[in-house]
C-alpha positions in Angstrom: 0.0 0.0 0.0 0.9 3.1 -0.7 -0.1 6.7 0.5 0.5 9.2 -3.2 3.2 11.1 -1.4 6.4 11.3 -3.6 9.6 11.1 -1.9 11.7 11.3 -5.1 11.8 11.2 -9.0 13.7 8.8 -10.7 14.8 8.4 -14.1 14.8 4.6 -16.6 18.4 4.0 -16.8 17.9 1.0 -18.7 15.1 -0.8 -20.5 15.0 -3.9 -22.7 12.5 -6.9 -22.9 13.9 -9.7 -21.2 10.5 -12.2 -21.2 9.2 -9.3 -19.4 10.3 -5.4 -19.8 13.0 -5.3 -17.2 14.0 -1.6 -16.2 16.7 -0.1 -14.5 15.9 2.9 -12.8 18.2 5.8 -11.0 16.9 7.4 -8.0 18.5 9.6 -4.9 18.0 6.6 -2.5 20.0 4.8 -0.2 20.6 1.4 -1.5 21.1 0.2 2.1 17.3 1.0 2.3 16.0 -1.0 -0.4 15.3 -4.3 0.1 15.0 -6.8 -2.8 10.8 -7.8 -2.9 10.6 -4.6 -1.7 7.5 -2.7 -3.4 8.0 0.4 -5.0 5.1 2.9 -7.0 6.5 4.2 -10.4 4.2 6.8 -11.2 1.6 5.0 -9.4 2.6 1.5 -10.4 3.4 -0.9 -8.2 6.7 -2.8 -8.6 8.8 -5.3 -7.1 12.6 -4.7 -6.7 14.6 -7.6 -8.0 18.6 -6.1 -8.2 19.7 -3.0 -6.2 23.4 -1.2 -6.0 24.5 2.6 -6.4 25.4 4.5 -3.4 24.2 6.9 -1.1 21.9 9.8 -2.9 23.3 8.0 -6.4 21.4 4.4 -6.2 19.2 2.2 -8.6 17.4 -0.2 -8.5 15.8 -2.9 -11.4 12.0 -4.1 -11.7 10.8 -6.4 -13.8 7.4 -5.0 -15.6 4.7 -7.4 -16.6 2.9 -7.0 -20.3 -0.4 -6.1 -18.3 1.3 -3.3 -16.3 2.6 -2.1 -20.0 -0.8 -2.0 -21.7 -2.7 -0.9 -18.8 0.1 2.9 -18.4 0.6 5.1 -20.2 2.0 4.0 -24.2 6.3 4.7 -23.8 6.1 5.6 -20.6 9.0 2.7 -19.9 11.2 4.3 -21.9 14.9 5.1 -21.5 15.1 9.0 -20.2 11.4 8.8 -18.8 11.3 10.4 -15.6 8.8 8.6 -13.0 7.1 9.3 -9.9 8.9 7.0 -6.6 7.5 6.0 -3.2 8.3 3.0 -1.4 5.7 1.1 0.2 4.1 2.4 3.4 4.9 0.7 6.3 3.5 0.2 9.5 3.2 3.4 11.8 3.9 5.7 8.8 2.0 9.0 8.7 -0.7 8.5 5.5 -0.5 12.2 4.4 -2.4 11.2 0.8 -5.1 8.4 0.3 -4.7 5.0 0.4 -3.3 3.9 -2.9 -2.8 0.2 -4.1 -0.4 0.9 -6.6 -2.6 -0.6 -9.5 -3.2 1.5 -12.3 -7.0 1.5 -13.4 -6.6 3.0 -16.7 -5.4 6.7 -18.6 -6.1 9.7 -19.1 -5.1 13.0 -21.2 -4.2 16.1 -20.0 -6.6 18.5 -21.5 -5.4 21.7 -20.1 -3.0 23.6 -17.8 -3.9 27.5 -16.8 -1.9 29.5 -14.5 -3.9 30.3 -11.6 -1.8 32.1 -9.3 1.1 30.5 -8.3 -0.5 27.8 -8.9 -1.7 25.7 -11.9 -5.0 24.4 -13.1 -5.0 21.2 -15.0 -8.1 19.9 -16.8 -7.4 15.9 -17.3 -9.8 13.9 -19.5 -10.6 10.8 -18.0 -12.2 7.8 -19.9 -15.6 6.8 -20.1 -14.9 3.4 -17.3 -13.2 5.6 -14.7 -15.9 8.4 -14.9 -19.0 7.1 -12.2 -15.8 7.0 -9.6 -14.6 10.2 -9.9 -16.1 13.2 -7.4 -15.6 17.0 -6.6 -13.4 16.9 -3.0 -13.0 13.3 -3.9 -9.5 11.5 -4.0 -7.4 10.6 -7.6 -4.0 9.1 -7.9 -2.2 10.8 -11.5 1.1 9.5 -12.3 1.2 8.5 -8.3 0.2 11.5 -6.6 -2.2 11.8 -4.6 -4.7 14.3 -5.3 -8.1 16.0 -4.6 -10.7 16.7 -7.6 -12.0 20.1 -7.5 -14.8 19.5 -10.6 -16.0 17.0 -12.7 -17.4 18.1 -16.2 -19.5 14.9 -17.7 -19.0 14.7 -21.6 -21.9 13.5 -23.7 -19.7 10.6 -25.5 -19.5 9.3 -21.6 -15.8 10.5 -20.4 -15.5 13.3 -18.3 -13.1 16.1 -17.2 -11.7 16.7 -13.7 -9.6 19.5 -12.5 -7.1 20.0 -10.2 -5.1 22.3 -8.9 -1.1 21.8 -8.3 0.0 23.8 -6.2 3.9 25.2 -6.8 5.3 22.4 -4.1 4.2 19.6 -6.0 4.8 20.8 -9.3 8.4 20.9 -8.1 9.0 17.4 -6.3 6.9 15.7 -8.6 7.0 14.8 -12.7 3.1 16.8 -12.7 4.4 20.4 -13.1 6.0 19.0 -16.3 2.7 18.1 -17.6 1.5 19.8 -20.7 -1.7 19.3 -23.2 -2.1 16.3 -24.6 0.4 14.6 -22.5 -0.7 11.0 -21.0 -1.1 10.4 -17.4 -1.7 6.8 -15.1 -4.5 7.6 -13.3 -5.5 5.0 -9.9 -9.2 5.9 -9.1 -9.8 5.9 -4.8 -10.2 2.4 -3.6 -13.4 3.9 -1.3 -15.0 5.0 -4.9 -14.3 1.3 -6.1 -16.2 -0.7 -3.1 -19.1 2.3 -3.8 -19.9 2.0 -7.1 -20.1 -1.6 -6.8 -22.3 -1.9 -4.2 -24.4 0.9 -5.8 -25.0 -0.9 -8.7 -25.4 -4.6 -7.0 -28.5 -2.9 -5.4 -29.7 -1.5 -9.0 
């Protein structure tokens, strides 16, 4: 489990299919605290560490990525250069500052918009049509990882809908979301809650 509160961005190293995609990935971690079968969320996806090394503030670490977490992200996001979203599993005790995130990715969605709004930014994502009943004004989303509140929800008539949020200048700068820009992809991990609700909404219909 996870909570949507980056600790670090790290950048693919390495990539090549090896049965699965296996990537290499450079990060300002310890090594000394990464444990192999250790999970850790790459821009929201949850991954196991298989081979560690580096040192202190210059470490990496290797995942192997399954075909499913491929199709289900967003298309070349496991390229070499691609900068992603890091936070190692919660554990026990921790603080949960976000929402509690699983770490699976439940589908895509395009950034539509981004407007200046102060110091901060407004950003218009376009969800798809199966993600749209769980998404809520003041309800929780996990984009790229982070955890986030929507401010609005603009139904479309084809089904998908629009959600905005606002990012405020401290997450645009620990995070790979202040690089957004239209028409850019993002993972997007609806809130678990939202999942257990719509299903037992439409069990009763």
């Amino acid at each position: 489990m996870f909570t949507g509160i980056i600790t670090a961005i790290g950048t693919i190293r390495e990539a090549r299919q090896d049965g699965d995609l296996r990537a290499v990935i450079a990060c300002p971690f310890d090594p000394a605290g990464i444990a192999i079968g250790a999970s850790i969320a790459c821009s929201g996806v949850c991954l196991t560490v298989v081979e560690k090394g580096g040192a202190p503030g210059d470490a990496w670490f290797a995942v192997n990525i399954s075909g499913e977490s491929v199709a289900r992200t967003v298309p070349g996001r496991w390229q070499v250069g691609t900068q992603l979203n890091l936070e190692p599993a919660l554990k026990l005790g921790d603080e949960l500052g976000g929402h509690i995130v699983t770490g699976h990715v439940d589908g895509t969605g395009t950034v539509a918009s981004v407007t200046p709004e102060g110091d901060s930014k407004k950003f218009v994502i376009a969800a798809p049509k199966e993600l749209a009943p769980y998404l809520a004004p003041k309800g929780s989303i996990t984009v790229d990882g982070v955890s986030l509140t929507v401010n609005e929800v603009s139904d479309q008539p084809d089904g998908t809908c629009h959600f905005t949020l606002n990012i405020i200048p401290h997450t645009a700068e620990v995070t790979t979301i202040g690089a957004l820009k239209a028409g850019d992809g993002v993972n997007l991990e609806i809130d678990v809650l939202a999942r257990y609700l719509q299903r037992m909404q439409s069990l009763r219909g």
